[in-house]
C-alpha positions in Angstrom: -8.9 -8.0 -0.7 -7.0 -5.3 -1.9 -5.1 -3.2 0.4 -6.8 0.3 -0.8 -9.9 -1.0 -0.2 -8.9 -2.3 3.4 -7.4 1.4 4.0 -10.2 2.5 3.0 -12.4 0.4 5.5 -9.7 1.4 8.1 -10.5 5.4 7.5 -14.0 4.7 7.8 -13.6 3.0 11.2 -10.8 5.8 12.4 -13.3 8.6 11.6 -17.2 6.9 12.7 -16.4 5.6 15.8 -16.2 9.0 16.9 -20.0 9.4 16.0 -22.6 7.7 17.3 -23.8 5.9 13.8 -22.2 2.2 14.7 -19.0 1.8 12.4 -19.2 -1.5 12.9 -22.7 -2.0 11.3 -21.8 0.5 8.4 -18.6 -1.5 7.9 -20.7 -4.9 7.7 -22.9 -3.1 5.6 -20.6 -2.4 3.1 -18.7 -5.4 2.8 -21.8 -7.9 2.6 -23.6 -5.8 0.6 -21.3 -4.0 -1.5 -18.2 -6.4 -1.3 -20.0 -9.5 -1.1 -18.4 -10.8 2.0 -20.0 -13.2 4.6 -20.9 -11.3 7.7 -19.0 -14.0 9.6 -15.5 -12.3 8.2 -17.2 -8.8 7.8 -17.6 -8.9 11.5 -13.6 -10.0 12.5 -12.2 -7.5 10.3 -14.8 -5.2 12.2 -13.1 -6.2 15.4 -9.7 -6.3 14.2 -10.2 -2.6 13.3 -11.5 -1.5 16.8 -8.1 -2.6 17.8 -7.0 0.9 16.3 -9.6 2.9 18.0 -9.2 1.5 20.9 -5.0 2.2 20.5 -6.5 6.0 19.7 -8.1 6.2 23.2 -5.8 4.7 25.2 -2.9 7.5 23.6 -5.7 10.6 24.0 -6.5 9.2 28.1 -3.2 8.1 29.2 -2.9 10.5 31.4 -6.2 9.8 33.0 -5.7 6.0 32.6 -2.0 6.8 34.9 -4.3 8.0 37.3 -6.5 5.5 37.5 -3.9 2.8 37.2 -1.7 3.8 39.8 -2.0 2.8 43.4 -0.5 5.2 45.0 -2.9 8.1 44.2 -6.0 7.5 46.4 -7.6 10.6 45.8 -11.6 10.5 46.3 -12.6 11.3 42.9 -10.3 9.3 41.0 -10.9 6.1 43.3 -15.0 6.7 42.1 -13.8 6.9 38.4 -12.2 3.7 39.2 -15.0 1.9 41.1 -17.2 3.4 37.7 -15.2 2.1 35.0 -15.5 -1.9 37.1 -19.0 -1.8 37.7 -19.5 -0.9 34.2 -17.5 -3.2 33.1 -18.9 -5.9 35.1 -22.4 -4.8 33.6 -20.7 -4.9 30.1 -19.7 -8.5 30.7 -22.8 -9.1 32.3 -25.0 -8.3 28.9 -21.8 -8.4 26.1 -21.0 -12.0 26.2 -24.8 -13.5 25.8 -24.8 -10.6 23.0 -21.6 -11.8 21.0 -22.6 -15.7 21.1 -25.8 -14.2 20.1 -24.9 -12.2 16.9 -22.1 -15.0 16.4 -25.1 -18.0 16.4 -27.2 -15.7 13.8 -24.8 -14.7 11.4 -23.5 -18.3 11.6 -27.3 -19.9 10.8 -27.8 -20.7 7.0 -31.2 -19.4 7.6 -30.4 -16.0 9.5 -27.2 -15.1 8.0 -29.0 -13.1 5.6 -30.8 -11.4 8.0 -27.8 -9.7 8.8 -28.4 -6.0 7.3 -31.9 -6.0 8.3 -30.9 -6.6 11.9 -28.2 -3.6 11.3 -30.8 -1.0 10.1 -33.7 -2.2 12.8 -30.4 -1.6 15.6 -29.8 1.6 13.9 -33.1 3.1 14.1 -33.1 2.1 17.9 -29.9 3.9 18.4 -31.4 6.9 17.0 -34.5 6.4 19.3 -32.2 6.3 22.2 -30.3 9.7 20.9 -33.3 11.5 20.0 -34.8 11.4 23.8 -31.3 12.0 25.3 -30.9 15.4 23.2 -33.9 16.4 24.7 -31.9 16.6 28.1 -30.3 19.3 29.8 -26.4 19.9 29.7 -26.1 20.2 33.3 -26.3 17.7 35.7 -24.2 15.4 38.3 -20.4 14.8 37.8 -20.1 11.2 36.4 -18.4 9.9 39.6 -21.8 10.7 41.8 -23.7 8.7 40.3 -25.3 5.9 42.2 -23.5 2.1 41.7 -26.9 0.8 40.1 -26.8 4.2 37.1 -22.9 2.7 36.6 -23.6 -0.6 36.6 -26.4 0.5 34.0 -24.7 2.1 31.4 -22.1 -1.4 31.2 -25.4 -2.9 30.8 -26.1 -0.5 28.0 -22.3 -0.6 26.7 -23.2 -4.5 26.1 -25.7 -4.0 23.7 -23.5 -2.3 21.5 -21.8 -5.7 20.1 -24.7 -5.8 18.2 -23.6 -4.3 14.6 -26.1 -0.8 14.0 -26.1 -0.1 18.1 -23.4 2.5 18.5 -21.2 2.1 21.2 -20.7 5.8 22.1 -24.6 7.1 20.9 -26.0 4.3 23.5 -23.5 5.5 26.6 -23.4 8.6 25.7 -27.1 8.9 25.3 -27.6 6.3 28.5 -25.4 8.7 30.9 -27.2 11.7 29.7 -30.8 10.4 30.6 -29.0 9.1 33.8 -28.6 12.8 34.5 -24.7 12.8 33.9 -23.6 16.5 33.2 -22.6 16.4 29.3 -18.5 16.3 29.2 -18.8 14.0 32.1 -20.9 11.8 29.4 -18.4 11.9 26.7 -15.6 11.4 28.5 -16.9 8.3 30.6 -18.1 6.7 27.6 -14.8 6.8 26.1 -12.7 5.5 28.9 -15.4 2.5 29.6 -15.1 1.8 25.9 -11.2 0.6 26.5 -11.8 -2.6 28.8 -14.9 -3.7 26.7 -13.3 -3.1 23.2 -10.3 -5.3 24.8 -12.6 -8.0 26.4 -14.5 -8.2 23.0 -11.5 -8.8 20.8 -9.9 -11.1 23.2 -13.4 -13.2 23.2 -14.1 -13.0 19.4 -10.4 -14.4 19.2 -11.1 -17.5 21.4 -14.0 -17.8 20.0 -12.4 -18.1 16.4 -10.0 -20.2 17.2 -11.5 -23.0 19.4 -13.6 -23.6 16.2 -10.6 -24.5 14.5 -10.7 -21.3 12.1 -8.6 -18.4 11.3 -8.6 -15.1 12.9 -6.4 -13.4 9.7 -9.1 -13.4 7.5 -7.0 -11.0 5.4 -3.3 -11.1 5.1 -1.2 -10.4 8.1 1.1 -7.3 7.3 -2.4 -5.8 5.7 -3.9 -6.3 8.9 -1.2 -4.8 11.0 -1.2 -2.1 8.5 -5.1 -1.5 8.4 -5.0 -0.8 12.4 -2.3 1.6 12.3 -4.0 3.5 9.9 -7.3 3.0 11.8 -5.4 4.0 15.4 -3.5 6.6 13.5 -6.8 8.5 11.6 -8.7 8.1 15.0 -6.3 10.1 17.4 -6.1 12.9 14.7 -9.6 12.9 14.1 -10.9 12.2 17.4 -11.4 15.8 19.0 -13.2 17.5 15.3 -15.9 14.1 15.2 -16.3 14.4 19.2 -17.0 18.0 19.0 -19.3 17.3 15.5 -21.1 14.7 17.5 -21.7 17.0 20.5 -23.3 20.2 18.6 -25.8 17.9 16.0 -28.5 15.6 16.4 -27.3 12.3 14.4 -30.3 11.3 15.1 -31.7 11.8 12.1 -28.7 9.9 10.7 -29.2 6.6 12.2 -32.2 7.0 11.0 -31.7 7.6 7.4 -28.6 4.8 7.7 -31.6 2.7 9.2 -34.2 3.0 6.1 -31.4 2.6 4.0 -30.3 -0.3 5.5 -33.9 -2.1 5.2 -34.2 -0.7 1.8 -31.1 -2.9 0.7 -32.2 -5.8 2.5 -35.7 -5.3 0.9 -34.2 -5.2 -2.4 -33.1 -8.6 -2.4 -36.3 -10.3 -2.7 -37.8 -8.0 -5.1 
């Protein structure tokens, strides 16, 4: 693959995963559809590129992560943001893993494989169900570390669902915490920090995964790899705050669903 086409990829994942569209599902998009790649390597570089993001949001919430990685602060507030960011994990784990094999088994099958972009646009036209009711509600509401232990266990749960490409990540938390009543910054900034353990979790899985089947996790060359997630980590942090505050003031609602249609539309167009 060449390497300005990989930067290229990288860009796209740096500046999407800010909005709630699924970069992953427009990134598998493209490179089965356009590309002609099989999901099955569509969806490791996907992961691989995460890596980046995921390097984005640890620099933006170090300071926050200090807190909450330090023993010796026991303050009341930040020991809740801790107990939120484990139960939600532990409900990420709870729905992610039986997610991954899932999407793993079907992009594997002969038979399903080319089900993949279907599956994409039918998850992207949920995700902009699920933001479409949760624009509807009402910027104020409780400080995230109030809510009860079953709402943060809840949105993990919902967090899990995102390792299926076309559910975003951040639309489905983000839009999960705001029907959970979760005043809005509260929202956006707990479903950033939660994204760090699962986007960690997932990558470590999909790498044993790979490898105790024998196969290889560089599905690219290695110094284009390492390459592709500085770019990614790099465009992220500097785009991070504009798409945040561009995903806060519109609907991307309609989005998704346009991305959705389109998405069908392609896979439609194969048996014509």
């Amino acid at each position: 693959m060449l390497i300005w086409i990989i930067l290229g990829f990288a860009v796209l994942q740096g500046v999407l995963e800010w909005l709630p569209v699924s970069s992953s599902g427009q990134t598998i998009i493209l490179l089965t559809e356009a590309m002609n790649i099989n999901p099955d390597d569509a969806l490791t570089l996907s992961l691989w590129l995460h890596l980046g993001t995921l390097i984005a949001v640890l620099v933006k919430y170090r300071k926050e992560l200090w807190l909450f990685i330090n023993p010796k602060i026991q303050d009341e507030e930040i020991k809740k943001w801790r107990l939120f960011l484990v139960l939600s994990t532990i409900g990420t784990i709870i729905v992610g893993i039986p997610c991954y094999f899932l999407v793993r088994a079907f992009i594997d099958s002969p038979e399903l494989g080319d089900y993949t972009t279907l599956v994409i646009g039918i998850a992207l036209l949920i995700t902009a169900l699920v933001l479409f009711i949760s624009k509807k509600e009402n910027v104020e509401g409780e400080k995230l570390e109030e809510i009860s232990k079953v709402k943060m266990v809840g949105s993990g749960l919902l967090q899990g669902f995102s390792i299926i490409p076309g559910i975003s990540r951040s639309g489905i938390t983000m839009g999960g915490l705001l029907l959970m009543n979760v005043e809005k910054n509260d929202a956006v900034k707990g479903s950033f920090l939660m994204s760090i353990p699962a986007v960690a979790g997932g990558f470590i899985l999909s790498l044993t995964d790979v490898l105790s089947k024998g196969n290889s996790v560089l599905i690219i060359e290695w110094w284009q790899l390492i390459l592709a997630i500085i770019f990614t980590a790099v465009i992220g942090y500097f785009t991070m705050e504009l798409f945040i505050f561009i995903a806060r003031k519109y609907n991307f609602a309609i989005i998704c669903l346009i991305l959705g249609i389109i998405a069908i539309v392609l896979f439609s167009l194969r048996w014509v």
